[in-house]
C-alpha positions, -999 to 999 in steps of 0.1 A, spaced: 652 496 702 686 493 696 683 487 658 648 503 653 636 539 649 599 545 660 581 563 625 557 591 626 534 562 623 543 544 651 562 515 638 590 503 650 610 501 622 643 478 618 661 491 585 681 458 585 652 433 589 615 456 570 590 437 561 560 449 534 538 461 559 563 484 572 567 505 544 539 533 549 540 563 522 526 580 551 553 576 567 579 580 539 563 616 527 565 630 558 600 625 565 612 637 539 592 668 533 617 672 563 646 664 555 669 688 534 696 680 502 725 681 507 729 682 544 713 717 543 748 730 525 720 749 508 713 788 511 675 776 519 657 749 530 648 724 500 637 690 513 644 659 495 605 653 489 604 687 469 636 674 452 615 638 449 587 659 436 603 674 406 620 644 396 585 630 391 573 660 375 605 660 352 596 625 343 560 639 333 574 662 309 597 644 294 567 618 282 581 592 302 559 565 317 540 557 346 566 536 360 595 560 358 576 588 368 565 565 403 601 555 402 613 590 406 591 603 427 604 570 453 639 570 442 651 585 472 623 564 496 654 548 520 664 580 534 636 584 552 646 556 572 683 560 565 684 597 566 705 611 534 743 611 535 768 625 510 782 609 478 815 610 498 806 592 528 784 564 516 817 553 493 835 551 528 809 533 548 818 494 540 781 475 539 759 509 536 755 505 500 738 473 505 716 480 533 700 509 511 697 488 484 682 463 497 653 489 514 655 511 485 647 470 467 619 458 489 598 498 487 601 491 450 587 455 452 558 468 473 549 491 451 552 474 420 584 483 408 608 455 415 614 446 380 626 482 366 643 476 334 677 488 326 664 517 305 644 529 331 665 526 359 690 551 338 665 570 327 656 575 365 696 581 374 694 610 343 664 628 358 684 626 396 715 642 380 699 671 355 678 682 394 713 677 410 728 700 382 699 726 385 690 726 424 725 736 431 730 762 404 698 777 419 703 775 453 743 772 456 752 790 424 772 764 415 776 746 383 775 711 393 786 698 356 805 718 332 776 705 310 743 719 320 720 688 318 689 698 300 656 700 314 624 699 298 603 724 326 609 752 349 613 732 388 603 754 418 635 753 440 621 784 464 615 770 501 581 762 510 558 749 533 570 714 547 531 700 546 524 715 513 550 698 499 545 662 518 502 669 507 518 672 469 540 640 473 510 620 484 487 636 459 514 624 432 519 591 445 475 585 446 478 594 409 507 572 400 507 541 422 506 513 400 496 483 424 465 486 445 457 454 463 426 443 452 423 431 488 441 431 519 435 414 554 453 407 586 453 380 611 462 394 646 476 370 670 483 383 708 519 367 717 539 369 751 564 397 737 532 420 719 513 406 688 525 391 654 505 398 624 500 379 589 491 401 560 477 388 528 468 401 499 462 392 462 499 396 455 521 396 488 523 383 520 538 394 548 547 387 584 555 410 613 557 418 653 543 447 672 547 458 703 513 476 706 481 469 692 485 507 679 512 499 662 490 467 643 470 497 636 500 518 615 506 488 598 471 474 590 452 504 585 445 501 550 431 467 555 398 453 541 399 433 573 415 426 607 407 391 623 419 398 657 427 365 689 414 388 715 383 392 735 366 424 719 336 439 741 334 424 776 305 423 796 298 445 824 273 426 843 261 392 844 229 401 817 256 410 791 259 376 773 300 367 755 301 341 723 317 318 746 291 298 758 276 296 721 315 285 703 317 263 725 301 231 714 317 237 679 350 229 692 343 191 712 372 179 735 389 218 726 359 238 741 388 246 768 405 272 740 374 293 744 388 306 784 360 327 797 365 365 797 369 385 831 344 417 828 353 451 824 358 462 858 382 426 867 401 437 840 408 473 854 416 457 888 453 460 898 460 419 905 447 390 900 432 388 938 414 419 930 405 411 899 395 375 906 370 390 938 356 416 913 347 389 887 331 367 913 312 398 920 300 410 890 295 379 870 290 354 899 322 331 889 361 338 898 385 341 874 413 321 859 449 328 863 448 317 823 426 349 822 437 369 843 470 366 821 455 382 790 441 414 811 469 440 802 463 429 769 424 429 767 428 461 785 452 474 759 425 465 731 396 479 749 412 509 752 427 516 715 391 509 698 377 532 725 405 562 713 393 555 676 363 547 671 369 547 636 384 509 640 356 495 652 340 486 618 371 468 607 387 452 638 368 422 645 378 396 671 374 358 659 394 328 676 425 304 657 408 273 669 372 281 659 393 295 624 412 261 623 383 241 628 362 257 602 395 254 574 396 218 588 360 212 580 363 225 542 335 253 549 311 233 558 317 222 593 331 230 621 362 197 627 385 206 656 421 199 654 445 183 685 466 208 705 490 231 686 516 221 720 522 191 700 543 182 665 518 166 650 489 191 662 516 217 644 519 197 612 480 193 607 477 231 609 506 241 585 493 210 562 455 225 565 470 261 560 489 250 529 457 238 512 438 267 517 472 295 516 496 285 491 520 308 499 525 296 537 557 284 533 567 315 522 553 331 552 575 305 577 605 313 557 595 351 567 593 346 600 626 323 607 644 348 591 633 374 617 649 372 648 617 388 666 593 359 651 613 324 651 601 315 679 568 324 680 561 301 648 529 286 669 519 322 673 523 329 635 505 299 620 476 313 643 478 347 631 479 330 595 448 309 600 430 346 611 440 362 580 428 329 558 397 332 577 397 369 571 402 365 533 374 335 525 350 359 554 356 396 528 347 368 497 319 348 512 304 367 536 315 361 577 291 342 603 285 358 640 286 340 668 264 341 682 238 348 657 223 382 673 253 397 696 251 419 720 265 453 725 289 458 758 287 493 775 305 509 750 285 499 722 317 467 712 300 437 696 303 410 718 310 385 686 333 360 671 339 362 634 342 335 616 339 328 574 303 319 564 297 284 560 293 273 527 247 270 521 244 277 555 217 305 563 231 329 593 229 367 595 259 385 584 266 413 607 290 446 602 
């Protein structure tokens, strides 16, 4: 974690290399409600969200509009990944000024800001310097410009409660936030170093690694949508029936993409010798090395959706395969493609992705730029094929397979999700 901090969200968060979908206002609120001006050369604690507060509420008075008042209220959004330094040091530090730019740059872009017009950047930079002006005259005594910079309401500058104040930041940014995606989804592929995820939705894209599937969660919370390439529900005993043996025959001369999955208790077990003798036991076959490769992670996913429940309704697992097979097929059949291992197998899926994602270049050129993601490009055109899937499944309605799943033991689904075909007649399940 040498160039990462870990957020109050649980993202592991690189300030040199953010994407979108780690920018969480969550996350941003409550850091700095806790964080004081001015390096707490203050008489009392005053917290740069207070100060970020009545900067937006400054805006509101002065008539200005929605975009400055958001722009104020986010001005000082970097620090809560950069912390704050003084006006003196950040002249010194060679490169700094950049680096907070260019955060400062993409928390604007997410949130539909990234074109602020000269006017209202200054009028922004005014509002900063009259609370500068007035914060320390009240809680200093000092007269910051000989000047006084006029203001156009009384600010509260009096210490308060750090949650009050990050509940009020949050409150303000629900009334002000400009761009809501009208959709959002994810595509969740498991990879050897953790899992990469694809976000789309009707106006960015976005590409990023995890190292837990909790921290998928931080970032794709807010999602319509989570298309997920790992086994969800897992049987317990042999009358507990997986989609396997149903998604199969949809993928001819690829069937072997669809490994089967070890039960619960082989999946608890603490190697592969174990685990392959409880399997045998339990579900009457052995198990796969292949398999037995995927336990910590199946493990890992059983697990998180057991802690919060609340997931359940909008993690679903589906397969990049079945997903590529059904884009392949133009939503009416099922056409499987030749293995990914190969260049041209990789060319027919970017090709296939392009035609139904035209923004998947942009998501490669993501990814090569990050050193955590260049090479698992074969990982991230899967994770992009889930969140395709994902987007034509919220817009047409997604197919279960099987038809009528089954529950596991802890009441999981046993299903794969994929997008309704096209006049087809299948129940949709949720």
């Amino acid at each position: 974690m040498a160039n990462e901090i870990l957020t109050i969200s649980g993202i592991r968060f690189n300030p040199f290399q953010a994407s979108y979908s780690d920018i969480q206002i969550t996350d941003i609120s409550h850091a700095l409600s806790l964080m004081t001006r001015a390096n707490g050369h203050i008489h009392t604690f005053y917290s740069i969200a207070q100060h970020s507060v009545n900067c937006c509420l400054e805006a509101r008075a002065r008539d200005y509009s929605q975009r400055v008042q958001l722009a104020c209220l986010l001005h000082d959004a970097s620090e809560s990944y950069l912390s704050d330094l003084t006006r003196p040091v950040k002249k010194q530090l060679g490169g700094y000024a950049a680096v907070e730019a260019a955060l400062q740059g993409l928390i604007y872009a997410k949130y539909g800001l990234a074109d602020l017009s000269e006017l209202e950047k200054a009028q922004v930079r005014a509002i900063d310097d009259a609370l500068l002006h007035h914060e320390f005259a009240a809680l200093r005594g000092i007269q910051f410009f000989a000047k006084p910079p006029s203001i156009e309401r009384d600010h509260d500058y009096s210490q308060r409660d750090f949650a009050s104040v990050e509940m009020e930041y949050l409150d303000l940014f629900s009334d002000l936030e400009l761009v809501r995606p009208a959709w959002q989804v994810f595509g969740v592929d498991g990879c050897r170093t953790g899992w990469v995820s694809v976000c789309l939705t009707d106006r960015l894209v976005d590409v990023s690694w995890s190292q837990s599937i909790a921290e998928v969660w931080a970032r794709g919370h807010q999602s319509d949508c989570l298309l997920l390439d790992m086994p969800v529900g897992l049987p317990s005993g042999p009358d507990e029936i997986r989609p396997e043996p149903e998604a199969r025959p949809l993928l001819p001369g690829r069937a072997a993409t669809l490994f089967s999955v070890p039960c619960r208790q082989a999946v608890a077990a603490r190697d592969y010798a174990a685990a392959n003798a409880v399997n045998r036991e339990i579900l009457g076959r052995g198990l796969s090395r292949q398999s037995h490769a995927l336990c910590a992670a199946i493990r890992e996913v059983d697990g998180f959706l057991d802690s919060q429940p609340e997931t359940r309704d909008r993690i679903w697992e589906s397969h990049p395969e079945l997903c590529f097979a059904f884009l392949n097929g133009d939503g009416r059949s099922f056409v499987p493609l030749t293995s990914k291992h190969t260049a041209a197998g990789r060319q027919e899926r970017l090709e296939i992705l392009q035609a139904h994602e035209p923004r998947t270049r942009d998501i490669l050129a993501q990814a090569e730029a990050n050193p955590r993601l260049r090479h698992l490009l074969v990982d991230v055109l899967d994770a992009l094929a889930l969140a395709v899937c994902a987007k034509l499944g919220l817009h047409q309605g997604f197919r279960s397979i099987p038809e009528h799943p089954m529950r596991d033991q802890k009441g999981l689904w046993m299903s794969i999700r994929v997008p309704q075909i096209i006049h087809d007649e299948f129940t949709q399940y949720s």
